[in-house]
N, C-alpha and C positions, 0 to 999 in steps of 0.2 A: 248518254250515247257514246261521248269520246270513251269512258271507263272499260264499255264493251267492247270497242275497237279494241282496247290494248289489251285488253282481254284474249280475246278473237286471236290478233297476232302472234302475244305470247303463247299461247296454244299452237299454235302454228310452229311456232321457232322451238319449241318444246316437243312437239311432234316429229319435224325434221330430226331432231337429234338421234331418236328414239329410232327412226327408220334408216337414219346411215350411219350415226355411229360418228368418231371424232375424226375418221380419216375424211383426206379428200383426194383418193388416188385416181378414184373410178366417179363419172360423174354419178348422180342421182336419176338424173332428167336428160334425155339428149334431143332435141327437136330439129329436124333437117327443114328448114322454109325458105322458099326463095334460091339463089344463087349465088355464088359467092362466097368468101374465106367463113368460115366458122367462127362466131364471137362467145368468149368463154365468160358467161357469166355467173361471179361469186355470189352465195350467200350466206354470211354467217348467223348461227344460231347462239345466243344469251343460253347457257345452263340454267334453264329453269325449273323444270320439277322430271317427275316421270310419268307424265299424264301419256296415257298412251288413247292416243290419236291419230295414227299414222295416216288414215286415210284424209287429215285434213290439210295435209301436206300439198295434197292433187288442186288446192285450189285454187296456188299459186301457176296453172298449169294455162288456163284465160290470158291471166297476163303475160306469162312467157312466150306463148302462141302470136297474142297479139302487137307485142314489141315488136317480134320474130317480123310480121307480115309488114309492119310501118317499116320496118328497117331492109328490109326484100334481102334477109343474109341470116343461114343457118343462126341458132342461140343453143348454145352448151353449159348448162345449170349445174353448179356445185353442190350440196348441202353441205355444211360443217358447224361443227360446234367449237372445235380448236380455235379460238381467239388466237393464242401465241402463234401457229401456224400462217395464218389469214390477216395478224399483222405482218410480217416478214413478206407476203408475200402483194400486201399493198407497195411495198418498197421495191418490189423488181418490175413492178408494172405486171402482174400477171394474168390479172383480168382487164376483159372490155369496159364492164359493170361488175360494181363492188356493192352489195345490198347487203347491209348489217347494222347494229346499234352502232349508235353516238362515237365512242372512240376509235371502233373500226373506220369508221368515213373518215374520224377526222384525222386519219393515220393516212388514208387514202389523197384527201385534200393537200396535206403537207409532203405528198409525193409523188404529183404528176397526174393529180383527178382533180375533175371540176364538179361543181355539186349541180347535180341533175332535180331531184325532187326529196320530199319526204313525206312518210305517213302524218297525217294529224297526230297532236297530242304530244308531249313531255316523259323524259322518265327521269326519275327519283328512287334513292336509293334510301331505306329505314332499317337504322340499327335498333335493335330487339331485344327486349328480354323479360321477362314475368317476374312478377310482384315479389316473389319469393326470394330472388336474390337481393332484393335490399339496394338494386343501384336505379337512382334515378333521371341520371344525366351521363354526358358520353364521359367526361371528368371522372365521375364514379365512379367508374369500370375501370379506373389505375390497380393496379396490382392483378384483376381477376383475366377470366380466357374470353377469347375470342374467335368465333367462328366466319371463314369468310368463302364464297365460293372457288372457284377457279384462279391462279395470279392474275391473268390478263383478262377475266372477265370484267365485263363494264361497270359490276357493284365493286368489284374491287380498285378500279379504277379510283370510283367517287367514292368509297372510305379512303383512301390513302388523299383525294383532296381534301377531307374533311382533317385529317390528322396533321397534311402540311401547315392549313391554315391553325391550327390551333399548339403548333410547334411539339404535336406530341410524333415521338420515337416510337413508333410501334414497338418493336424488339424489345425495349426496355419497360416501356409504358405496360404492357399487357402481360401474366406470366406465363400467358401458352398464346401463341395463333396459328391455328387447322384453317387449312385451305378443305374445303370439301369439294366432291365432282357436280353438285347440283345445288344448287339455293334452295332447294328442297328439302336436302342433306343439312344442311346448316342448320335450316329448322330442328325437324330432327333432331340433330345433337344438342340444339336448346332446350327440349323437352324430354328429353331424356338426365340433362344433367352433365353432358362430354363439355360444354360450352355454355357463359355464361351472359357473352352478347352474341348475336348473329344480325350479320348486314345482306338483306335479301329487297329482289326489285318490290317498289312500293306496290303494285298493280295486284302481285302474289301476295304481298303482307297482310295485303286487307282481308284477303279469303280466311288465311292463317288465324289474324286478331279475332275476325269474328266467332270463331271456333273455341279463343279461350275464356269464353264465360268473365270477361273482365281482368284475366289474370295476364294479359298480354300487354305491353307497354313500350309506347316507342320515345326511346331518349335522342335521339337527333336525327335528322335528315338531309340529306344530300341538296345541293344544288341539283336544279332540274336541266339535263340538255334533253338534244334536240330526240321525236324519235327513232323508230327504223330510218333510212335514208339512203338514198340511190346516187349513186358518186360514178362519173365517165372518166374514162381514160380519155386524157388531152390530148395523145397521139393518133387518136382516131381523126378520120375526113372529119371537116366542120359539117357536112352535110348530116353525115350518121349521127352527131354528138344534137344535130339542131331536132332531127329526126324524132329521137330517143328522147328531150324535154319536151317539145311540145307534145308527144304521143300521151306521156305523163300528167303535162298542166293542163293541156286542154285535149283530153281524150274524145274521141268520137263515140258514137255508138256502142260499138263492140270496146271500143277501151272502157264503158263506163260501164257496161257489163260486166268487163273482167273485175275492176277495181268493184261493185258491189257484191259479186261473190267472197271479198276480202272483208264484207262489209266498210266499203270507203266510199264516200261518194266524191273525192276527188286529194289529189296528192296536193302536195304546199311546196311553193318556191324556197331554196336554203339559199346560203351563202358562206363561204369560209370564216365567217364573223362570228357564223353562230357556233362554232364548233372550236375557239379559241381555247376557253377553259377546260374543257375535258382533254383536249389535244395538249397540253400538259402536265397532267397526271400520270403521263408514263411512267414505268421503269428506266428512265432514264441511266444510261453508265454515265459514273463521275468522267469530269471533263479532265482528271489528273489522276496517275498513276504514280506513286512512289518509286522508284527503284528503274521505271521501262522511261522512254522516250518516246513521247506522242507524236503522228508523221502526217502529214498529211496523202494523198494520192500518189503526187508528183514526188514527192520525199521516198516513197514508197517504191516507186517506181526508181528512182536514182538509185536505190540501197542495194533492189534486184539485182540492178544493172552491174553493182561493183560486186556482187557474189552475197550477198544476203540470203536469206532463204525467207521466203511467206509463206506462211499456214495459215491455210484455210480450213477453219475449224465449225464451219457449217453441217446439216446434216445430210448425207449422201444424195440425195432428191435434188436438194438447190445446188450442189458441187456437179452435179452429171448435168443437170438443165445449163449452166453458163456458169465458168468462176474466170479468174480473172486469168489471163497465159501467165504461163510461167510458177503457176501456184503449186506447192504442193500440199494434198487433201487429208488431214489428220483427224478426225470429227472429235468432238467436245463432247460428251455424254451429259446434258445436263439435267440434275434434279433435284437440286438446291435453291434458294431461292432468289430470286433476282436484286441481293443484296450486295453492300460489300463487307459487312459481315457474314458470307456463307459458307455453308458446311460442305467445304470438299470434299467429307467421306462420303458424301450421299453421288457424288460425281464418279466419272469414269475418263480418264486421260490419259490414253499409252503415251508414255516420256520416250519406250526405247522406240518410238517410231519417228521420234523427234532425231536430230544429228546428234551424235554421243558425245561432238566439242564442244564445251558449256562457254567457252569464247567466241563463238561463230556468231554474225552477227544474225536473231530469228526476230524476223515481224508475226505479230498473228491480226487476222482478219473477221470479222462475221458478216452480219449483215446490218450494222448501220449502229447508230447513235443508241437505238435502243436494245440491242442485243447482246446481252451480255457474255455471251460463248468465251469470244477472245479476249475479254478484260480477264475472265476467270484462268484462260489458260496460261495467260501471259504474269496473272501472277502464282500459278502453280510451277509455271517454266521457272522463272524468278526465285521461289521458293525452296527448287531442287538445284539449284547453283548456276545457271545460265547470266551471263555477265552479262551480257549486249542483249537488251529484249526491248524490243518498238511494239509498240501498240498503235495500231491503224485504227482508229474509232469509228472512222466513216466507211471502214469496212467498201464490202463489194457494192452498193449505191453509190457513194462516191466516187470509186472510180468509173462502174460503168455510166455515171452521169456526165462524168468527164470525156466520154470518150475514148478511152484508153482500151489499148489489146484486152480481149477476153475471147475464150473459146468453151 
């Protein structure tokens, strides 16, 4: 029964996709209930395959109804699939509810959300590969290729836990690794021959294994986090936030209708505890830069103050919704990978938009700890002869956590 649940979901999360696509400019869903401010609720979608199902998108439409009437306050539903996007924007607080797999909450928990509920059941991530290439363990696959989904999708997450604990260097360890747009695609390139391990969710693997006649082989597996999971903004009345859990833990009639058209017969209490390990899997930027000057907030703000200049090298959407006063707006074009070995030809960075005094003193900024925008420009600025370059790591989170002018 749990197998079918995650079944059920990922179909679901796979279907969304399929029906909006990676933006999240325009909601999916909009439901007016009740009175009162309108609560924008996220949900991110796992790149799972291209099962096209769109109509079973609508079934999540009970339970958004039903929260909507517990809470007596419009609910405004996102779909996406953009992980990178939908982490950034756990960090500015942007949604009321954040519904997504394991890393996305637990992006959400380390920034100002409390953990509301979760679906039953675990997810796990299996790296793949058939009889024919001759590797039997994850060790074996040194030298050959690797196919992996999305950067910030959550199998990629949990391969990169698997390779910290095991002190292997991807970049070096592996002699190709393809991001593909679906874990579908991953497959795919495994059977095809483009790729010689692929890491895709366990729930999908199993469908896949059974299909190759024995010739499918999984050489290691993931640790298991938590799975879908409904994470609240702390800034909400305690009343809405008490509202919103108990609607979830102990639904009434019409909640237990909504949640068994998800096939659930009831959601499970989380904890920030549970979501410890995955929550450091990030892409993490190093906490040291060569050559720049790491600043904090207030450091940042002093520098302004004496004639420094900050770039904000975020992307137009979050620069026009709130950046910090005083900033000025340079975007970072990134499509390299969130290394610090990465390929700046694959990037885009107007320099002459930058001041043409490579002595002035230039901070750059992004959106926090995990965002690698401003590490990258700060060492392109750096690169092209810029003497004085600060790097602000905690970016626009930190300060507007601080408190500090923003417009």
């Amino acid at each position: 029964m749990l197998r079918f649940v995650a079944s059920v979901l990922l179909a679901l999360f796979a279907a969304g996709a399929q029906a909006i696509g990676p933006t999240v400019e325009a909601p999916a869903v909009t439901h007016t209930i009740g009175k009162g401010d309108a609560l924008l609720v996220s949900m991110t979608l796992e790149p799972i395959s291209q099962i096209n199902a769109i109509a079973l998108t609508q079934n999540y439409l009970p339970l958004l109804n039903y929260l909507g009437q517990v809470v007596g306050a419009p609910l405004r539903m996102i779909y996406s699939h953009d992980a990178t996007q939908e982490l950034i924007n756990t960090r500015i607080s942007k949604y009321a509810l954040v519904i997504g797999p394991a890393h996305v909450v637990g992006s959400a928990l380390r920034h100002g959300y409390e953990p509301a509920a979760a679906f039953p059941g675990q997810q796990k991530m299996l790296f793949l590969t058939l009889k024919s290439t001759g590797i039997t363990t994850l060790d074996g696959a040194k030298g050959r290729r690797i196919g992996l989904p999305p950067q910030d999708s959550l199998a990629t997450y949990m391969a990169r836990g698997e390779f910290t604990m095991r002190g292997i260097r991807p970049k070096s360890f592996f002699s190709e690794i393809r991001n593909f747009s679906l874990h579908e695609s991953a497959l795919y390139g495994l059977g095809f021959g483009a790729v010689d391990v692929a890491v895709v969710d366990a729930a999908f693997a199993q469908d896949w294994i059974a299909k190759q006649n024995g010739n499918g082989v999984v050489i290691q597996e993931s640790q298991a986090v938590p799975f879908v999971s409904i994470a609240i903004d702390s800034h909400l009345p305690g009343d809405i936030k008490d509202k919103v859990r108990n609607a979830l833990l102990k639904p009434n009639t019409e909640g237990t209708r909504a949640l068994a058209v998800l096939n659930v017969s009831a959601m499970h209490p989380i904890a920030k505890e549970d979501y410890l390990y995955v929550s450091t899997l990030g892409y993490f930027t190093p906490t040291v830069l060569k050559g720049a000057t790491m600043v904090s907030a207030e450091q940042a703000k002093d520098l302004m103050a004496k004639g420094a200049i900050l770039y904000d090298v975020r992307n137009e959407r979050d620069w026009k919704e709130k950046h910090i006063k005083g900033a000025t707006w340079v975007h970072y074009e990134e499509a390299s990978k969130k290394e610090i070995e990465f390929d700046r030809s694959l990037d885009k960075f107007p320099l002459d938009r930058l001041t043409q005094d490579k002595a002035a003193k230039v901070i750059f900024q992004c959106n926090g700890f995990e965002c690698w925008k401003s590490y990258k420009a700060a060492v392109v600025a750096m690169d092209s002869g810029y003497k004085n370059v600060y790097w602000f790591r905690g970016g626009f989170p930190e300060w507007n956590g601080k408190g500090l002018p923003v417009e």
